[in-house]
C-alpha positions in Angstrom: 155.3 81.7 107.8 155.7 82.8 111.4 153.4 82.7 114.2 153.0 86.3 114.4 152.5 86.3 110.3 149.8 84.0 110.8 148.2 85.5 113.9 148.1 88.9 111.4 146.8 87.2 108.2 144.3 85.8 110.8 143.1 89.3 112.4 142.9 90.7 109.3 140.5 87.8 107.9 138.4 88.8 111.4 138.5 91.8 110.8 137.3 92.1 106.9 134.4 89.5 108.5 133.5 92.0 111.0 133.6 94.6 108.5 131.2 92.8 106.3 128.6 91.9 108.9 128.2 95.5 110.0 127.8 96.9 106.5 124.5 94.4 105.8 121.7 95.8 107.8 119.6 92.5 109.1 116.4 94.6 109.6 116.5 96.2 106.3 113.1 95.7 104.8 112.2 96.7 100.9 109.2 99.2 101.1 105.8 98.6 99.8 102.7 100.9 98.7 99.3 99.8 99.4 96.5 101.1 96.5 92.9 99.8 96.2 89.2 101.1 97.1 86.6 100.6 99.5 83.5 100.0 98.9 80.1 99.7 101.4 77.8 97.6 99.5 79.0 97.9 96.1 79.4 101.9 96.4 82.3 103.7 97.3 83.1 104.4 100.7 83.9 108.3 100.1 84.4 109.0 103.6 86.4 107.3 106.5 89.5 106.1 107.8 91.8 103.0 106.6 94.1 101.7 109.6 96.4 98.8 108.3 98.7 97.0 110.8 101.0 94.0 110.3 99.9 91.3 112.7 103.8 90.4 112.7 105.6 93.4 114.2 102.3 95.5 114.8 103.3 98.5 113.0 100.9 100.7 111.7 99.8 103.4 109.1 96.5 104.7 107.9 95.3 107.1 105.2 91.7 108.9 104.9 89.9 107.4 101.4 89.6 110.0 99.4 87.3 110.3 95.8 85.6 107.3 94.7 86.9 105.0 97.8 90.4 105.2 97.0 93.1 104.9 99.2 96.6 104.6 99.2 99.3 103.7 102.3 102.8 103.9 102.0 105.4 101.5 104.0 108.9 102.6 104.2 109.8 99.5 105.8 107.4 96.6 105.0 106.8 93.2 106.6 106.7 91.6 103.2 105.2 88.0 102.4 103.2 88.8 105.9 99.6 89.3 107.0 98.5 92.7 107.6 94.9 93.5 109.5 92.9 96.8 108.2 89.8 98.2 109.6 88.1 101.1 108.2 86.1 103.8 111.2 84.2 106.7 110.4 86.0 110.2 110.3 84.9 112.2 112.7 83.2 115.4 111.0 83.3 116.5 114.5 87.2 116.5 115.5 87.8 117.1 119.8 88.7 120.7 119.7 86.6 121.9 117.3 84.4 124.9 118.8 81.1 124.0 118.8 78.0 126.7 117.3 76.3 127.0 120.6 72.8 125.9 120.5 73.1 123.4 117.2 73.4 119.8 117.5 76.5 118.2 115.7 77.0 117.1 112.5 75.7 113.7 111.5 78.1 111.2 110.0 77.3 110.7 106.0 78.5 106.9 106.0 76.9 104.5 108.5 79.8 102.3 108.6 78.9 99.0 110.5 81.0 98.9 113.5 82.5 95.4 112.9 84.8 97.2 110.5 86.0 99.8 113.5 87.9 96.7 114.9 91.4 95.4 113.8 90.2 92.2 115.1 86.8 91.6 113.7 87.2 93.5 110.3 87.7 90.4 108.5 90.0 92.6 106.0 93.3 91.1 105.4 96.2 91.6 103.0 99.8 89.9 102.1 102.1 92.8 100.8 104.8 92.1 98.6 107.7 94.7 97.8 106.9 97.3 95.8 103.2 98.0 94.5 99.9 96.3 95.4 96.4 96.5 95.0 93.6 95.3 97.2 89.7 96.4 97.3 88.0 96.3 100.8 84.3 95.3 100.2 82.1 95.9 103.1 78.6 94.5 103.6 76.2 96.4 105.6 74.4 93.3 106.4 
């Protein structure tokens, strides 16, 4: 074989390993779905927020609970085997821009969530995800 033979078989080897690299994407991250409750005290919490935020990258989502405590958070990309930090806070039944009826006070919130919960980092409420589905119940004490 001649040198220039070689420097092409070469080049193209390079090139085919270039090739591959760039096709992999080394951020890709499988997805993962969050289910579960809340609960305050053994009831369900009916009525707040669920902030969840991986204490890797810091990314973030959040969902309102809905009937019965439930809540569910999608991840498109998911920091999986990782910690993620949630707190729960109170949804506003009074959102900034709503008018307000002149002359009556504003609504009262239903659930007195205790405000260690309003705080990423004094919550207490952790999760691992994995890919795919997973369940966790958030049980908060009032006490």
């Amino acid at each position: 074989m001649t040198q220039s033979g070689i420097e092409y078989g070469l080049a193209i080897v390079l090139l085919c390993a270039i090739l591959a690299a760039c096709g992999r994407n080394s951020d890709s991250r499988p997805s993962a779905v969050l289910n579960g409750t809340a609960t305050l005290d053994g009831k369900p919490l009916e009525e707040g927020s669920l902030y969840i935020a991986s204490r890797k990258t810091g990314e973030s989502a959040y969902c309102n609970l809905g009937p019965g405590g439930t809540f569910q958070v999608t991840f498109p990309s998911a920091d999986i085997n990782e910690t993620y930090e949630a707190w729960i806070t109170r949804t506003d039944p009074n959102p900034e821009g709503t008018p307000a009826d002149e002359g009556k006070p504003p609504l009262k919130f239903a659930v007195n969530i205790p405000k260690k919960y309003f705080s990423r980092t004094d919550s207490g409420l952790t999760t691992t995800l994995k890919p795919g589905e997973n369940q966790v119940n958030f049980a908060l004490e009032s006490k």
